[in-house]
ZAMARGU-4260 file (C-alpha; in steps of 0.2 Angstrom, whole numbers, plus 5000, padded with zeros to 4 digits):
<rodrens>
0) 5069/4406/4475 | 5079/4417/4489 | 5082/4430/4480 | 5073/4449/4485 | 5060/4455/4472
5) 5058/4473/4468 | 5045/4481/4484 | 5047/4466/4494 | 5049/4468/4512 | 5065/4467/4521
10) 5069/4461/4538 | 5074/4476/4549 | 5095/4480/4547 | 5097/4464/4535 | 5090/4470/4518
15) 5081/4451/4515 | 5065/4445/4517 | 5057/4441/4532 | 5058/4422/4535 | 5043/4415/4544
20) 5053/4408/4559 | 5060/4425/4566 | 5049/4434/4576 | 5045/4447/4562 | 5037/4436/4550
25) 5027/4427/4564 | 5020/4444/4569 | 5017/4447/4549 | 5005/4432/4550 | 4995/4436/4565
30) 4994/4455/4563 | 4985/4450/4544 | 4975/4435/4550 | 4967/4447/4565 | 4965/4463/4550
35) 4954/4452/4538 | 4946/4443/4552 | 4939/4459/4556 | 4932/4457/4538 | 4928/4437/4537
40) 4918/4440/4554 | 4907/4452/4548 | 4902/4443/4533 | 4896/4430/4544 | 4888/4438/4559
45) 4880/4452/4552 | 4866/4440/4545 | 4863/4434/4562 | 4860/4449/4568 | 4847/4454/4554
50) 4831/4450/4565 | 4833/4460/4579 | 4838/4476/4570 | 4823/4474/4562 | 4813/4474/4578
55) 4825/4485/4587 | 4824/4498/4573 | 4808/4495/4568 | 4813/4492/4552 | 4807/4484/4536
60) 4813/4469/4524 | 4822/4484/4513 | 4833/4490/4528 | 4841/4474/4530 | 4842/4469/4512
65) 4853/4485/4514 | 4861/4482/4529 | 4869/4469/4519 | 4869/4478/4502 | 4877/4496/4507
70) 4895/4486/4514 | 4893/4475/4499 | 4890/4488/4489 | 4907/4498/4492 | 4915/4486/4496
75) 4915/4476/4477 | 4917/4494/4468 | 4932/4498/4477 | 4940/4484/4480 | 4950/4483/4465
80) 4956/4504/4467 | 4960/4496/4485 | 4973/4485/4479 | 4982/4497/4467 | 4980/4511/4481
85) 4994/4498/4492 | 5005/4494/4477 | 5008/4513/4475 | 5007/4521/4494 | 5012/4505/4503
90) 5003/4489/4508 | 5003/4492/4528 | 4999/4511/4525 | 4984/4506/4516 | 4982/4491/4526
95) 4982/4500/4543 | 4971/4514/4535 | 4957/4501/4530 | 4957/4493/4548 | 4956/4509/4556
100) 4943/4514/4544 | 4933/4500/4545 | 4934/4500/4565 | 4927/4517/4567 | 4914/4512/4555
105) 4912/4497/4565 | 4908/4509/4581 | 4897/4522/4570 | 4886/4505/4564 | 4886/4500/4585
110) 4880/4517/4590 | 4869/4519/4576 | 4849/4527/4582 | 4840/4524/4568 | 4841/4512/4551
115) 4847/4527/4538 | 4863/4529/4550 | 4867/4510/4551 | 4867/4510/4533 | 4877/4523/4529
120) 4891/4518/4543 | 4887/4502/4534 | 4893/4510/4518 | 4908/4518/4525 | 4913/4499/4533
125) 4914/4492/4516 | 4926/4507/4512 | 4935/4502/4523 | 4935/4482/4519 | 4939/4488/4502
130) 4956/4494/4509 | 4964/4482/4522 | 4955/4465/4512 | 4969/4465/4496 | 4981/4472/4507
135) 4982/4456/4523 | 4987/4443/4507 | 4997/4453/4498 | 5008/4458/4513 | 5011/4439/4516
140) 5018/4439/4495 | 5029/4454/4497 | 5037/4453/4513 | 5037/4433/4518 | 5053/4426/4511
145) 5048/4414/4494 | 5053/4397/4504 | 5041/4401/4520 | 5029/4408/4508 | 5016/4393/4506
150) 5019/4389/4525 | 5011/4407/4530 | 4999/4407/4517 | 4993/4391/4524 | 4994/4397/4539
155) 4983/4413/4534 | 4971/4402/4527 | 4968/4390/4543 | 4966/4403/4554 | 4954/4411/4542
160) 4945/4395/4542 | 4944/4396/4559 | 4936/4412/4559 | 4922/4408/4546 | 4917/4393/4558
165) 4916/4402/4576 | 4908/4418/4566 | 4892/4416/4567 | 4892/4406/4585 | 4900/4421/4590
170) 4887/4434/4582 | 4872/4423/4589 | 4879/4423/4607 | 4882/4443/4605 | 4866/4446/4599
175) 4856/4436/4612 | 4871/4441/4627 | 4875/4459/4625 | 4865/4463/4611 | 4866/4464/4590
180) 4876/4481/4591 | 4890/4470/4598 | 4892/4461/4581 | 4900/4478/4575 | 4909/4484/4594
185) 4918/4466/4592 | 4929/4474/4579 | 4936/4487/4589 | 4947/4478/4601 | 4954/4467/4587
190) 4958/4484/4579 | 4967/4489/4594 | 4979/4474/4594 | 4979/4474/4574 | 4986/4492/4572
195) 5002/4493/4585 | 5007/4477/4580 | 5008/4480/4561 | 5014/4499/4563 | 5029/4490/4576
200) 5033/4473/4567 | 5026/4473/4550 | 5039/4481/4537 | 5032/4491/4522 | 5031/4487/4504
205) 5026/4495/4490 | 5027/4491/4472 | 5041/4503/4460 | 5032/4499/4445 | 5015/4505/4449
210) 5013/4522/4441 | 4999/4533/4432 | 4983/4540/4436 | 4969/4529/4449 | 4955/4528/4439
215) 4942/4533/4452 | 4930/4539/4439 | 4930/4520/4434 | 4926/4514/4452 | 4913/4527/4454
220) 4901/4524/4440 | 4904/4506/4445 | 4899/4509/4461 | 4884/4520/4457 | 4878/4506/4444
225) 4878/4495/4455 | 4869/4504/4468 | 4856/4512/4459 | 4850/4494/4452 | 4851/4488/4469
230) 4837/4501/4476 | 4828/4499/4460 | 4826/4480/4467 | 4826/4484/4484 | 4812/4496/4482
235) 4801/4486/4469 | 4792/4477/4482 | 4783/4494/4490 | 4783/4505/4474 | 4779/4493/4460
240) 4783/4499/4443 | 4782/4516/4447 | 4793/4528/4440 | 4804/4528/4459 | 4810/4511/4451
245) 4810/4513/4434 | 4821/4528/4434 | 4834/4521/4445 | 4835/4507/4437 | 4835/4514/4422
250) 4852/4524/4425 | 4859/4511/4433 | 4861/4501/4418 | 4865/4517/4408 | 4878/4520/4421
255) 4885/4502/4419 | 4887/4504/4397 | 4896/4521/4402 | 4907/4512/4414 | 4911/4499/4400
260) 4915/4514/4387 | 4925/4522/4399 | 4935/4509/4404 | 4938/4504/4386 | 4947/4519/4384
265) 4955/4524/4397 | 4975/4519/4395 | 4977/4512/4414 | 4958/4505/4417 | 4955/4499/4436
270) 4945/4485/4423 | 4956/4482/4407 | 4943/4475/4398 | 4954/4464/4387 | 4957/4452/4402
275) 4939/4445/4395 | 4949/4440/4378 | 4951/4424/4387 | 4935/4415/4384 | 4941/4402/4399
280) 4942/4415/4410 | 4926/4424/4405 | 4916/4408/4405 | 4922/4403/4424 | 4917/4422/4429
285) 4900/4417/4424 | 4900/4404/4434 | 4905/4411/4448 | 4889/4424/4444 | 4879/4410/4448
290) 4888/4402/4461 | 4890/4416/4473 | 4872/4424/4467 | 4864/4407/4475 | 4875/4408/4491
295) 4873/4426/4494 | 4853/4424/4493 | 4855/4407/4503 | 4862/4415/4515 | 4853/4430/4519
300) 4837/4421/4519 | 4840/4406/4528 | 4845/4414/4545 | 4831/4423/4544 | 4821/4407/4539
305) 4829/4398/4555 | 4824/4412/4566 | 4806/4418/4561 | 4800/4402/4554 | 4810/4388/4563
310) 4809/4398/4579 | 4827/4396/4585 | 4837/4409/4595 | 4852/4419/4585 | 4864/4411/4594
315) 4856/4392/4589 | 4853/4399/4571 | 4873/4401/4570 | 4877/4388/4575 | 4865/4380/4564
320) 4874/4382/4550 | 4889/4374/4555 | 4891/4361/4545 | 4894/4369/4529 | 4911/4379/4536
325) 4915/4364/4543 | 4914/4354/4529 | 4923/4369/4518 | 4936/4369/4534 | 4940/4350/4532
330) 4939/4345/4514 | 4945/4360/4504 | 4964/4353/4502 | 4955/4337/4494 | 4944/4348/4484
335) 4958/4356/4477 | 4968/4340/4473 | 4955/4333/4468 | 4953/4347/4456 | 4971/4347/4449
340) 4968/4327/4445 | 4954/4327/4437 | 4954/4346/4429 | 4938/4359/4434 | 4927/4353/4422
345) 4918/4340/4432 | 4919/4348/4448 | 4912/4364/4444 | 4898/4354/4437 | 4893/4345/4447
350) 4898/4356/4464 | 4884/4369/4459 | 4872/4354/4455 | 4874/4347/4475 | 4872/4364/4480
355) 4858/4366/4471 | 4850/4350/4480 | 4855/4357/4494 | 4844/4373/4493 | 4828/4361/4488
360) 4829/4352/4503 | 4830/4366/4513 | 4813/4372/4508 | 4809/4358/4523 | 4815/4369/4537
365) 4798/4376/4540 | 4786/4379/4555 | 4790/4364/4567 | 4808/4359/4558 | 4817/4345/4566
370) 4832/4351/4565 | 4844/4331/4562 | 4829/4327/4550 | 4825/4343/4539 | 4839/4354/4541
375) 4854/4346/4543 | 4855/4334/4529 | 4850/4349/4516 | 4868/4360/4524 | 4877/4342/4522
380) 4872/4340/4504 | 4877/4361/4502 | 4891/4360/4510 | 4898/4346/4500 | 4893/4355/4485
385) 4903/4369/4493 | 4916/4361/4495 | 4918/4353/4477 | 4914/4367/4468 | 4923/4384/4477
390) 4942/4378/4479 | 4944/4373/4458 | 4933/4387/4452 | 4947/4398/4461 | 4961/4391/4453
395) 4952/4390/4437 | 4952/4409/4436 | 4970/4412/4439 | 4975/4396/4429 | 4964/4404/4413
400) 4976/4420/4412 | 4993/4426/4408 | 5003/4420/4426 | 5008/4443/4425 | 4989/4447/4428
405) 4985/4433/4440 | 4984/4448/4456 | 4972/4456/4442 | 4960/4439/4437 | 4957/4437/4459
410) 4952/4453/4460 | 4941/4455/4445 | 4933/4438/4451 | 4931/4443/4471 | 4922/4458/4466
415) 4912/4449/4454 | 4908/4436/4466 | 4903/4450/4480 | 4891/4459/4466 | 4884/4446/4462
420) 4879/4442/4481 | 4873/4460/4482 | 4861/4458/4467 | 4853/4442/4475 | 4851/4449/4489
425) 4841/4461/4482 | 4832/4454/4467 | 4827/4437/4479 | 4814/4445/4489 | 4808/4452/4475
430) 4807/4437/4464 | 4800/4427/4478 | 4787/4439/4480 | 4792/4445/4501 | 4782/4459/4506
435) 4791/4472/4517 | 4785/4465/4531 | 4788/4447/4529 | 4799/4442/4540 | 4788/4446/4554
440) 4776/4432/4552 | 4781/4414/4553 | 4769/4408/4539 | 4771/4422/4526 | 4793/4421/4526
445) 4789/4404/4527 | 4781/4403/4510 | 4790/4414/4503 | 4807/4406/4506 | 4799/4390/4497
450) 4798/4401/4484 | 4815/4406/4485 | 4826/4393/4487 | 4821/4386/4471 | 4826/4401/4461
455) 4843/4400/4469 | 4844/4381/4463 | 4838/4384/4445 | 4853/4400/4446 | 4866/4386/4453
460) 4860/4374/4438 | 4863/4386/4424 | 4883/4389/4431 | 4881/4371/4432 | 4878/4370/4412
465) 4889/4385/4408 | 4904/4376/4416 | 4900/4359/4407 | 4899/4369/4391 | 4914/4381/4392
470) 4924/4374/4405 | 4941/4363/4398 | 4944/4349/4407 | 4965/4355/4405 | 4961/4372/4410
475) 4974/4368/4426 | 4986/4360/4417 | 4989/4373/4404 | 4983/4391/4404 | 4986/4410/4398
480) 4980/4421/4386 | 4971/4415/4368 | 4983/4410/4356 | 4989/4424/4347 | 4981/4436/4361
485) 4994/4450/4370 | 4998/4447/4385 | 4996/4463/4394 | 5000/4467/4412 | 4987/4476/4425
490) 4988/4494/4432 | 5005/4494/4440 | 5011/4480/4435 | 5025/4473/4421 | 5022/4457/4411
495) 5034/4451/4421 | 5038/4430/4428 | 5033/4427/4445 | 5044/4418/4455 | 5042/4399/4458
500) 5031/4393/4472 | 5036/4378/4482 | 5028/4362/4479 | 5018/4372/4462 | 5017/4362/4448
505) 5024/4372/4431 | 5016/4376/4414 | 5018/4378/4397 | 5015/4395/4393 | 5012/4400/4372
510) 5021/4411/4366 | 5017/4427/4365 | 5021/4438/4348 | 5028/4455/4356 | 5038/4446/4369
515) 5051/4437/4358 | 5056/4418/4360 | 5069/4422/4375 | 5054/4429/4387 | 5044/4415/4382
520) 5056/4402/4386 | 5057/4409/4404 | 5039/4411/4405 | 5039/4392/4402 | 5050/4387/4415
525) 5040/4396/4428 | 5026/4389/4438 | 5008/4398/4438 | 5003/4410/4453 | 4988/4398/4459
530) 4978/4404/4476 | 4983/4395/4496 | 4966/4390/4500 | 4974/4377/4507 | 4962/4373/4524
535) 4947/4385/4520 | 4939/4395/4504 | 4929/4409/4504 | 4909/4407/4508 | 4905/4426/4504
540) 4918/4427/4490 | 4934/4419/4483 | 4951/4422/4489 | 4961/4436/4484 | 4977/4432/4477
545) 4988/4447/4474 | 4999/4437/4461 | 5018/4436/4463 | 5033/4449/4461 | 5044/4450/4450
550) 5063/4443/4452 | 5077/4454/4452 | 5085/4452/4437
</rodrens>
């Protein structure tokens, strides 16, 4: 367990690991809690903020459907290029190159005049999200030394928690204090403290093994797939079936089949598609689709609803919604036992089917809402269902492949999760028939979002009945690849075995043709890489997990 991995960190003259009671491991830990703070606070006070861009801007339903969508946008097609980019240049490089990116972005969204700037400084932000989000973990697994390693991830997590819960109380005091451009001048001063402090204490890492060609031709058609379904949906509303729409959305999906083709056959894909041989790790995705889909149009609508239709302030609309972190802040350790116990089948059935309820009882918080009788006990019953379905659905997907592409299985599952957020965000207005100008009149979002939450409920009960159907009750007590499947390692990485964790259980591994019988009996005595969300799981996506280095032999 003490022994340095190949790009670990070092402390500074003693060629070791950092452990995290000398003053460079603690300054590791609050430099990468402040850096994805920056991220997890934007997440969550952006939506706050919605309503008075729109009447500040004098902007439409569409400009803060992008608002929303351009960050998510860049930010779930480069996420995965992100992560390789800190395995070959460095993990604080890229990590203090996405902070800094993200808090210039930050200050061109502040000063923005007009609605087509905030969405492109929007855009860039998620560039830059892209960059320092894989990076703040996977500092914490390279340079942390293995025995101190669940401590500061646990540590990571709890202060993350902490973050997601005073988020959007902070966003509504900014946008009714100093005003909504605040939401995004908040991120300069943490990058301030952020970037001297990781530049001065935070050694660098790097990854030997990564080698070849980024595949940035992959992330781009991703990316442009993405966005031009995304305007197809956004402007469907105002331009009907006309061919403004259809043409968009056309290439969009073309876009998407030659990003499949191409990432078939490129030899190191940013997507190797054959991490979907795993049918376990296939059918969870899916049920993330579903899961974060409901969330992201939940979301999005819901502090609107509580603004224009409820007539609360953006500061009592934050807070408002409260309880669910809350409830993901106190009982995700639980959750995740509980999980382990009783295997994911049953939780990530029946998680989605409370948060489901959830959403239908929120169709009461209408005009005249009181907010202990009609509002509070639909974010008790979704944040219950939060809580039981988000912390085993994460370690189902690392639990369903080869422990070597674990860093790989988080990724691919965060940005699924945040794409799927982004098509919700579009498509729900659409579906629930939102004119452009909806959200400036109580009784019209108020309809609307009748109509609306029930269509996130329905999404939430078909993940419901994919996870019953395809879900394996033993999925966390032994995983990998198919039997008989290769077990191939991601861009940069070897099929290597992670070291142990402290207090992971271990795992019978099957064996694997290429490898031989000695590599399999190793892989057998080591424990899986399973995700830290120890104290808080993500809301907007899952946790990423970079996976583990590999020993020196």
């Amino acid at each position: 367990m003490g022994g340095s991995t190949p790009g670990a960190g070092h402390a500074p003259g003693t060629g070791r690991p950092v452990p995290l009671s000398v003053p460079a491991g603690r300054w590791l830990v609050f430099t990468t809690v402040l850096g994805s703070a920056m991220a997890l606070l934007d997440s969550t006070v952006v939506n706050v903020a919605l309503p008075r861009i729109g009447l500040d801007l004098g902007a439409d339903l569409a400009v803060l459907q992008w608002t929303v969508n351009a960050y998510m946008l860049t930010l779930a097609g480069l996420i995965l290029l992100g992560g390789s980019l800190g395995d070959r240049f460095g993990r604080r490089r890229v990590f203090v190159t996405g902070v800094v990116w993200f808090a210039l972005a930050s200050l061109a969204c502040g000063l923005a005049p007009n609605a087509g700037v905030l969405i492109a400084a929007r855009a860039f932000q998620g560039i830059g999200g892209a960059l320092l989000t894989p990076g703040s973990l996977a500092l914490i697994q390279s340079v942390i030394h293995p025995d101190d390693r669940a401590r500061a991830i646990g540590l990571w997590s709890g202060f993350g928690g902490i973050g997601a819960a005073i988020g959007p109380f902070l966003g509504g005091w900014l946008v009714d204090g100093p005003g909504w451009r605040w939401v995004f001048f908040i991120n300069v001063p943490l990058a301030a403290v952020c970037v001297p402090v990781a530049l001065r204490h935070v050694p660098e890492t790097s990854d030997p093994r990564a080698h070849g060609r980024f595949d940035v031709l992959g992330a781009v058609l991703g990316a442009a797939a993405l966005g031009l379904v995304t305007y197809a949906l956004i402007a469907a509303p105002q331009k009907g079936a006309s061919p403004a729409v259809v043409v968009p959305a056309v290439a969009g999906l073309a876009l998407g089949a030659v990003f499949v083709a191409v990432e078939r056959r490129l030899r190191e894909p940013m997507l190797p598609l054959s991490i979907f041989s795993s049918h376990q790790f296939t059918a969870v995705n899916a049920v993330t689709l579903c899961v974060y889909a409901a969330f992201g149009g939940f979301f999005f609508l819901s502090v609107l609803d509580l603004q224009v239709v409820v007539g609360y302030s953006a500061l009592v609309a934050g807070t408002a919604l409260l309880p669910t972190t809350m409830l993901m802040l106190l009982l995700s350790a639980r959750s995740g036992e509980l999980g382990k116990r009783i295997g994911p089948r049953i939780p990530l059935t029946v998680g989605p089917l409370l948060c489901a309820a959830g959403m239908l009882l929120m169709t009461r918080a209408g005009v005249g809402a009181v907010y202990w009788r009609d509002i509070l006990p639909a974010l008790v019953v979704l944040g219950m269902g939060m809580v039981v379905v988000v912390a085993p659905l994460t370690a189902t997907v690392l639990a369903s492949v080869d422990v070597a592409r674990a860093g790989l299985a988080s990724g691919v599952n965060n940005a699924a999760a945040r794409a799927a957020g982004l098509v919700a965000v579009a498509a729900l207005p659409l579906l629930a028939g939102m004119g452009p100008e909806a959200y400036r009149s109580a009784d019209a979002f108020a309809d609307t979002f009748r109509r609306a939450m029930p269509i996130c409920a329905g999404v939430l009960v078909l993940g419901a009945v994919i996870a019953w159907r395809t879900v394996s009750s033993s999925a966390l007590e032994q995983a990998g690849p198919e039997p008989g499947a290769e077990a191939v390692a991601g861009p940069g990485m070897e099929a290597g075995v992670p070291e142990a964790e402290a207090g992971a259980e271990p795992r019978v591994e099957p064996v694997v043709a290429p490898e031989g019988a000695e590599v399999a009996a190793r892989r057998a005595e080591r424990p899986p890489c399973r995700p830290e969300c120890t104290y808080h799981c993500g809301v907007g996506a899952p946790p990423l997990d970079p996976g583990e280095e590999r020993p020196r032999t």
